[in-house]
Structures are given as C-alpha cells and as structure tokens.
C-alpha positions as CSV (number, residue, x, y, z in Angstrom):
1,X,-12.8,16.5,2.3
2,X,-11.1,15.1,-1.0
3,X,-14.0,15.2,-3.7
4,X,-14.7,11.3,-4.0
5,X,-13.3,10.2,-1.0
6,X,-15.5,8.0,1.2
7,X,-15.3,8.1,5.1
8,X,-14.6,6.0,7.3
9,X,-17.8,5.9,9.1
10,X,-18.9,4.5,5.0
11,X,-16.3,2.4,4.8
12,X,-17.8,0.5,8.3
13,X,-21.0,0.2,7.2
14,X,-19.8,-1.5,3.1
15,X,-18.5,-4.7,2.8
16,X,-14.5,-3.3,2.5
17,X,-13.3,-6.2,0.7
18,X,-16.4,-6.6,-1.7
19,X,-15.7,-3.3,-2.7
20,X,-12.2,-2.9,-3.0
21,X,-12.7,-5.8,-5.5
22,X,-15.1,-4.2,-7.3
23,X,-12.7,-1.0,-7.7
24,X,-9.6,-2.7,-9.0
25,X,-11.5,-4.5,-11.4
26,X,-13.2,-1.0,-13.0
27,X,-9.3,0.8,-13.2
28,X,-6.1,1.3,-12.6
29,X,-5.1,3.0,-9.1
30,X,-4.7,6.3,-10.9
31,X,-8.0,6.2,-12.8
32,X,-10.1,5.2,-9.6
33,X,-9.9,9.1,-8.4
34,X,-8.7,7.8,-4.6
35,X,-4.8,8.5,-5.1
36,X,-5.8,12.1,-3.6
37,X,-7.3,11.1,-0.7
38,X,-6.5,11.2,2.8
39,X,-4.8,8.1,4.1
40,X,-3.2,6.2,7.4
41,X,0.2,6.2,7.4
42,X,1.7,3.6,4.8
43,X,5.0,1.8,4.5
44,X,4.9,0.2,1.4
45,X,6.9,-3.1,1.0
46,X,7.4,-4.6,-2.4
47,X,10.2,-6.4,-4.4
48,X,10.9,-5.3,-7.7
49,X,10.9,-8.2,-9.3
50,X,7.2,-9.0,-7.4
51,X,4.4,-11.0,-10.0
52,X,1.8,-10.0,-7.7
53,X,1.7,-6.3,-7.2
54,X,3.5,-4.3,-10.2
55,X,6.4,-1.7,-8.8
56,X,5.0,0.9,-11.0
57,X,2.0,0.8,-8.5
58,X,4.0,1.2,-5.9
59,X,5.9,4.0,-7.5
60,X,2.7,5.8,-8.0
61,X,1.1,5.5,-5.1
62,X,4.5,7.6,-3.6
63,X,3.7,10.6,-6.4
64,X,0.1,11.1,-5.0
65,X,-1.6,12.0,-1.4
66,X,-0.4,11.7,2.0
67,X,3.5,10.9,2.4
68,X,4.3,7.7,2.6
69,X,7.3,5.3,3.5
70,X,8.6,3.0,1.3
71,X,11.3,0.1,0.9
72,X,12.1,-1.9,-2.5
73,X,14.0,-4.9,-2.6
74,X,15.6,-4.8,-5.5
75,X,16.2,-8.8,-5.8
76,X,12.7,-9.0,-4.3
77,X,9.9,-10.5,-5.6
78,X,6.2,-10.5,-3.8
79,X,6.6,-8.2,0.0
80,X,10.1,-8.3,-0.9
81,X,11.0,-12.0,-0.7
82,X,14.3,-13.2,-2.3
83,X,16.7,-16.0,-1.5
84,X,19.0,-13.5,0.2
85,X,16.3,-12.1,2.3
86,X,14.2,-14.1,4.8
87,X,10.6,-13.7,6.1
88,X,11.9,-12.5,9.3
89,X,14.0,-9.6,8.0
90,X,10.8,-8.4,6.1
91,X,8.5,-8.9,9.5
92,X,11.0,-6.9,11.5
93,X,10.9,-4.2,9.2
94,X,7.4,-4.1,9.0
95,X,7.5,-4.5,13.2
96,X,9.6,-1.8,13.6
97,X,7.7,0.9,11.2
98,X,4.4,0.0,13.1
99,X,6.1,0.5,16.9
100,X,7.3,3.5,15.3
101,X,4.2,5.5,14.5
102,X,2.1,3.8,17.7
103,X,4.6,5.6,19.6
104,X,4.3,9.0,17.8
C-alpha cells in the first residue's frame, strides 16, 4: 500500500463526501499526498475553457498514479459542454468508456 492512502473498507465506514470536502479545502490535489495512490479506472472529461474544474487539474491528475483516459474539449467549458457539442455526445462518450472496462 501507497503510504497515506486510505482503503476502501475506511472509505465505507467515513462519510466520503464530508471528507472529500474537508480535503479540497486543506490543498491543492498535488499537496493532499493522494495523487500516488491506487485508483479505479478514470476517464476524465473536462472542457478547457470549464469555470468549474481548472484544466491544470486535469492535466495533473494524468502526470501522477494509475493510467488514466482522458478527453478535452477544447471549446468546452464544464464536462466539456460547448454550443457545438451536446449533452448527448458527452453521455455517449462517457457510456461507451464504462461498457468498455465492464467488459474487460
């Protein structure tokens, strides 16, 4: 195990979300020590242009750990939303990846 990294059997018995909160309030991703840690697959979905989630975070997140998938829209602001792309474009993507590693 990844020195800092919590397991899952922890994370069932916390309140995730309480402290997930409570962690992006102390630091920045890099500064919270988990960017090492084991993770689930991830497809990461963000726009460039997002006001929500920052692209550098995104960009980071693909430097550390586990591998990870990743699309950027470049017109896109939050999950990739732009005039030119709709909801359903972004769903099926997001469809797709998941039917792809359930059947792996």
């Amino acid at each position: 195990m990844v020195a800092g990294c919590t397991t899952t059997s922890a994370f069932r018995q916390s309140n995730i979300l309480a402290r997930m909160a409570r962690l992006t309030r102390v630091a920045a991703p890099k500064d919270q020590g988990l960017l090492e840690c084991p993770s689930a697959p991830l497809l990461l979905v963000n726009g460039k242009k997002d006001d929500q989630q920052p692209i550098e975070d995104l960009y980071l997140l693909l430097e550390y750990g586990n591998p990870k998938e990743a699309r950027v829209y470049p017109e896109g602001g939050h999950m990739g939303r732009s005039p030119g792309t709709t909801d359903e474009e972004i769903i099926g993507l997001i469809v797709r990846w998941l039917k792809s590693k359930l059947a792996a």
